[in-house]
N, C-alpha and C positions, 0 to 999 in steps of 0.2 A: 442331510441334516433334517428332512422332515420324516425319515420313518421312525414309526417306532420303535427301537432294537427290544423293548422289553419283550415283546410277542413276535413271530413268524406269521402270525393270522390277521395282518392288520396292512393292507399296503395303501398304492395313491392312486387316482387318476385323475390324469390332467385331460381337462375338457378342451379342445381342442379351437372353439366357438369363443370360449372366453379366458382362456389361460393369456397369461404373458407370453411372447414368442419367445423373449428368452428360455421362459420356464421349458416353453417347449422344447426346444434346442436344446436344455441341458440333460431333460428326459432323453433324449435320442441318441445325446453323445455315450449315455450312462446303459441304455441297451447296448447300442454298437459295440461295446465295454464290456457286456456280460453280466453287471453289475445290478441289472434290473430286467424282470421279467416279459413285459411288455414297455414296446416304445413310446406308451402314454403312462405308464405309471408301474402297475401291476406291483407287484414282491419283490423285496431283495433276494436275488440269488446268494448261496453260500458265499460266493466270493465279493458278492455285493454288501453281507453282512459284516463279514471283514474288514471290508473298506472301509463302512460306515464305524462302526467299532472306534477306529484308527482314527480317522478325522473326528469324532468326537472326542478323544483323547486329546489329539493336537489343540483344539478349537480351545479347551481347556489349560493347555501348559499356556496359548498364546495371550486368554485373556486373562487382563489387567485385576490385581486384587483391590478391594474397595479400602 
């Protein structure tokens, strides 16, 4: 949920010094995954962009209207 899908030229990285471990841990499961380009952050891979895509959809049917 934090990249940007509007661009492919925009990705993350997690600083390793000062990040959340979780945050870290979730970067690594999401390389392991193929999903992202490096284990600290880097681009979503095609199939990473998909995925993202997908859970922004879901994220949206799930939440609550005002």
């Amino acid at each position: 949920m934090r990249y940007n899908l509007d661009t492919t030229l925009t990705g993350i990285k997690i600083h390793h010094s000062s990040a959340d471990p979780s945050l870290i841990a979730a970067a690594q499961r999401l390389y392991n995954k193929g999903l992202i380009t490096q284990a600290d952050g880097g681009y979503l891979t095609p199939m990473g962009h998909e995925a993202a895509e997908q859970a922004q959809m879901l994220l949206g049917l799930l939440t609550p209207l005002p």
